[in-house]
TORDODO-656894 format. One record per residue (C-alpha): residue number from 1; x, y, z. Coordinates in steps of 0.2 Angstrom, whole numbers, padded with zeros to 4 digits, m for minus. Last residue first. Layout:
<NUM; <X; Y; Z>>,
...
This chain:
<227; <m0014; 0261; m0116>>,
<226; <m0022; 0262; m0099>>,
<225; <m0041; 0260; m0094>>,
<224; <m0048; 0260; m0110>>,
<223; <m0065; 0257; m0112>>,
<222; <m0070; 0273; m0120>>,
<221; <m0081; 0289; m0115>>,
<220; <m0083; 0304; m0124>>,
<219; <m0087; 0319; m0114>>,
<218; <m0099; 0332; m0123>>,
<217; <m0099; 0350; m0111>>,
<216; <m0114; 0363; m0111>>,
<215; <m0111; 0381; m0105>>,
<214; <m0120; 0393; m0094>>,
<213; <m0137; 0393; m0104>>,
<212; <m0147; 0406; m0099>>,
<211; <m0152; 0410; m0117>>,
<210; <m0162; 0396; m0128>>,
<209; <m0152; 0398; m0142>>,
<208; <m0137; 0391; m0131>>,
<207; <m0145; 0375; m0132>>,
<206; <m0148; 0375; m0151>>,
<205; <m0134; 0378; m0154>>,
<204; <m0124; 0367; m0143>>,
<203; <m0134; 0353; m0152>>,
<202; <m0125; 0355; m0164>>,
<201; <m0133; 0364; m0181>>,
<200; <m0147; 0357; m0196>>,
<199; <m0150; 0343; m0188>>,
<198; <m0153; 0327; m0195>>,
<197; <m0134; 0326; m0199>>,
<196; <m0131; 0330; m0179>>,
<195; <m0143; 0317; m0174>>,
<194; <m0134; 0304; m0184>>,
<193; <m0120; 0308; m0176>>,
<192; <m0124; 0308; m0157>>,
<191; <m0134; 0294; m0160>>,
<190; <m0118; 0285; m0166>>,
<189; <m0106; 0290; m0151>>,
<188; <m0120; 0284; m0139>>,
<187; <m0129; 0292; m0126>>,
<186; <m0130; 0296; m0111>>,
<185; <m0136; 0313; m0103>>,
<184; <m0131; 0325; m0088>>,
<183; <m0142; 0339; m0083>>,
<182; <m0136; 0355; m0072>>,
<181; <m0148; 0365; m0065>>,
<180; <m0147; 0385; m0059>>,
<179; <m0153; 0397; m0045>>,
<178; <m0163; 0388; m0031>>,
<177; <m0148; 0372; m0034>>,
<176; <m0152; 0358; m0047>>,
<175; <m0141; 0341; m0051>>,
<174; <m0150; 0332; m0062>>,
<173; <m0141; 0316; m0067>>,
<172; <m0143; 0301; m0080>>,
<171; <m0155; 0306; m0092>>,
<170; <m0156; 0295; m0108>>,
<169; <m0152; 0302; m0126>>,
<168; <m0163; 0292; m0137>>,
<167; <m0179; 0303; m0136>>,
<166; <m0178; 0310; m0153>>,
<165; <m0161; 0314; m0151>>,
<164; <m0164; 0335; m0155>>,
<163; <m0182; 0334; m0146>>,
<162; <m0178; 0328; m0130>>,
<161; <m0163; 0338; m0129>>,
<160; <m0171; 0353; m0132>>,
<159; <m0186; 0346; m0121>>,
<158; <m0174; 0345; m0105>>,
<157; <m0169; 0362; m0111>>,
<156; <m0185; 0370; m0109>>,
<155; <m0190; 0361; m0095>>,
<154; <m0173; 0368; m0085>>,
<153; <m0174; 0384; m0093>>,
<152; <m0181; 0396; m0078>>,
<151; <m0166; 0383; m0067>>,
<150; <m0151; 0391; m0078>>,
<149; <m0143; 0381; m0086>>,
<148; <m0129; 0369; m0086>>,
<147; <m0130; 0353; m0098>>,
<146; <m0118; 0340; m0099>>,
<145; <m0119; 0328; m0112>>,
<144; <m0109; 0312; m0111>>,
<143; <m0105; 0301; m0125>>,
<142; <m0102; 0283; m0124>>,
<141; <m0092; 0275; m0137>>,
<140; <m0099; 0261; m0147>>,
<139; <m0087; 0247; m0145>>,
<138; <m0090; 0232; m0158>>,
<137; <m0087; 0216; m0154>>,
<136; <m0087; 0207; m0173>>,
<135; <m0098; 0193; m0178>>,
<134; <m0106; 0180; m0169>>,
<133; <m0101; 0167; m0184>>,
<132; <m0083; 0173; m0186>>,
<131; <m0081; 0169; m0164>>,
<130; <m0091; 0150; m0168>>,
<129; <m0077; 0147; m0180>>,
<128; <m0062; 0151; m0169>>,
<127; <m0070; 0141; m0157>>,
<126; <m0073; 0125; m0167>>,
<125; <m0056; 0127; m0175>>,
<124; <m0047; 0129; m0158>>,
<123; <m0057; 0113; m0150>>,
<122; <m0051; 0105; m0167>>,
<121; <m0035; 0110; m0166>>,
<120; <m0031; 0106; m0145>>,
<119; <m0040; 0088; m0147>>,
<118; <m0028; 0084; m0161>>,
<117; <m0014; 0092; m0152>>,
<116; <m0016; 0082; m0134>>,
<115; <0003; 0079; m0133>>,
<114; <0001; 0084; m0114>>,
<113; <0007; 0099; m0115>>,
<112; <m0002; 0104; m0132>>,
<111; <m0017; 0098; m0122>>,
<110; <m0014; 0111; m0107>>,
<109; <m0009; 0127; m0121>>,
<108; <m0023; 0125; m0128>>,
<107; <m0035; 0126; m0113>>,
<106; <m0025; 0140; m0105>>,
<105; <m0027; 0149; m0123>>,
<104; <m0046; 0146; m0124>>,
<103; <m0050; 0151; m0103>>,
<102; <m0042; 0167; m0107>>,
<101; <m0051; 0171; m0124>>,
<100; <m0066; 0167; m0116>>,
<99; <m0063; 0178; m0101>>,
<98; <m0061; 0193; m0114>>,
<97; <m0080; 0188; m0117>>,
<96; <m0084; 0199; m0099>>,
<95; <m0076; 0214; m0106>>,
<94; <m0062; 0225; m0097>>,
<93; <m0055; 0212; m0088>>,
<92; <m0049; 0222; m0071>>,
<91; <m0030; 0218; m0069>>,
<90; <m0028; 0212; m0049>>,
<89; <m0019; 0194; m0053>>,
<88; <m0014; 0187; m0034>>,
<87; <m0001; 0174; m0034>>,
<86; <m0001; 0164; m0018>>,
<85; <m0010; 0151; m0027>>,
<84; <0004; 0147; m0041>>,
<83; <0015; 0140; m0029>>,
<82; <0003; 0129; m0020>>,
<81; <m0006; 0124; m0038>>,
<80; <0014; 0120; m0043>>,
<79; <0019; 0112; m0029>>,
<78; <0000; 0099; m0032>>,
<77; <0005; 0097; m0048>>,
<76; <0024; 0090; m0045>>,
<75; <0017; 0076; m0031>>,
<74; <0005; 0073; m0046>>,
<73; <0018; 0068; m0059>>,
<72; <0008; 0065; m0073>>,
<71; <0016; 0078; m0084>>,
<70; <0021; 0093; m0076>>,
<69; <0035; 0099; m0085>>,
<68; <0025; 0096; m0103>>,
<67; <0010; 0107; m0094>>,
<66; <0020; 0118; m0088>>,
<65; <0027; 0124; m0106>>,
<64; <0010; 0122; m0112>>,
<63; <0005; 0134; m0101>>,
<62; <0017; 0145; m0106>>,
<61; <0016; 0145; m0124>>,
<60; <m0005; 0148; m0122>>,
<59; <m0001; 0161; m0110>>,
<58; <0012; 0167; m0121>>,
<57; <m0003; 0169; m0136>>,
<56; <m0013; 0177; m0128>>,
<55; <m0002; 0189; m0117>>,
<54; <0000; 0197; m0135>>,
<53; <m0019; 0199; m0137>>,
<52; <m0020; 0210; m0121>>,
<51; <m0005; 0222; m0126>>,
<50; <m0014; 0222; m0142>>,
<49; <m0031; 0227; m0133>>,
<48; <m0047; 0228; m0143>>,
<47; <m0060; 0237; m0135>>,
<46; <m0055; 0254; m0142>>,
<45; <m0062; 0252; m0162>>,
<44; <m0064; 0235; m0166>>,
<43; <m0063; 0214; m0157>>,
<42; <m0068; 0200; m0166>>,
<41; <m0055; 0199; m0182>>,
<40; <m0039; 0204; m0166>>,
<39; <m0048; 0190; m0155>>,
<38; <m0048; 0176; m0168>>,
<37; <m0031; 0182; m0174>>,
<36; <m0020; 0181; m0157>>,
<35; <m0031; 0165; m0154>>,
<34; <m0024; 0158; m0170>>,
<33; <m0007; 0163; m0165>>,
<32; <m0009; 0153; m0150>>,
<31; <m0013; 0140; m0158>>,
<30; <0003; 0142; m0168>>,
<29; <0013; 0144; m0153>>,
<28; <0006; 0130; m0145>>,
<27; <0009; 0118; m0159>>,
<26; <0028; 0126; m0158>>,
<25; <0030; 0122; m0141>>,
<24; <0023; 0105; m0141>>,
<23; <0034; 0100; m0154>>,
<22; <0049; 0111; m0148>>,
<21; <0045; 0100; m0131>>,
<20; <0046; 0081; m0141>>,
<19; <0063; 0086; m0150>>,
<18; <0072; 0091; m0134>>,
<17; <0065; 0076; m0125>>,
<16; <0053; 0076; m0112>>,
<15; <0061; 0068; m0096>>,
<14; <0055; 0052; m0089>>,
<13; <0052; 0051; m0070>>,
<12; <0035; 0045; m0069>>,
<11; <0024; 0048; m0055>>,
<10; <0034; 0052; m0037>>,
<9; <0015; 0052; m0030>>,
<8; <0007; 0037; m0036>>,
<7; <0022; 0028; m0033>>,
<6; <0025; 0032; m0015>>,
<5; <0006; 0028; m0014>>,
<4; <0010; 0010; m0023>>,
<3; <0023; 0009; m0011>>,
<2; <0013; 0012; 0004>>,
<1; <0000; 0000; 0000>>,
């Protein structure tokens, strides 16, 4: 009993050769490079990340690097989990489907490790596929209106802006004091644009014709958070 434990434990001792782990490297690294272009053909405008796609494809190297070290031996598995645990990742994914992407490259990278290449290319394949199908991940940008007026012209320039975006522009914030108002609206990049070419003028001037209008500010909003 105890040495079949000891056995179970040590697992096998054979080393992968040098011609075995460039195979399994170079399989990852062309996965890899197909989740590098599945996510650079799904992703537009500022939600795609190159920084982000480039950890892709080493993740998916990586991993598979592990993976090959690892093997069977569970004794080595159960360091590397401990080892790995007291890491703590605190970069905030930007979009929830980046976790798809994530979960895809640590997946590939595990079979190529473990010779599993056939499963690892149809897997890919399947995934990259589905991606084409559900089309590209656009980022509208969001657009901020901000609006200060006087409080005589808050209805008036609540139906301005009303009028202007045909109802599309939704209120976040009214802020309003005994002498003044300030409205803040969201919208999107593309409403903002069409509603301009339907208008003859911005919708600063047809604020600022109303009189009593302090000033009015248009903040785009992106899903950057560092370049």
């Amino acid at each position: 009993m105890k040495q079949d434990l000891l056995q179970l434990f040590s697992g096998t001792s054979s080393v992968v050769g040098l011609e075995d782990m460039a195979l399994r490297a170079g399989m990852a690294v062309v996965l890899g490079l197909a989740i590098f272009l599945s996510y650079w053909i799904s992703h537009a405008g500022t939600i795609y990340s190159q920084k982000f796609n480039v950890n892709l494809v080493t993740l998916t190297v990586l991993t598979a690097t592990v993976m090959a070290v690892i093997g069977n031996n569970i004794a080595l598995s159960l360091g590397m989990v401990g080892a790995l645990s007291i890491v703590r990742f605190r970069t905030a994914i930007k979009d929830a489907r980046d976790t798809t992407y994530i979960f895809w490259a640590i997946i590939v990278g595990i079979c190529c490790g473990v010779g599993q290449f056939l499963a690892a290319a149809v897997g890919s394949v399947a995934v990259f596929v589905l991606m084409l199908i559900l089309g590209r991940i656009r980022n509208d940008v969001r657009t901020l209106i901000v609006v200060r007026a006087a409080r005589s012209q808050e209805l008036s320039a609540e139906g301005v802006v009303f009028e202007y975006f045909g109802g599309r522009a939704v209120q976040r914030v009214k802020n309003t004091t005994e002498d003044s108002v300030e409205l803040i609206y969201e919208l999107s990049k593309r409403t903002l644009d069409k509603a301009r070419k339907r208008n003859d003028g911005p919708i600063t001037d047809a604020l600022y014709a109303l009189g009593g209008v302090e000033y009015v500010n248009i903040v785009a909003q992106n899903d950057e958070i560092g370049s």
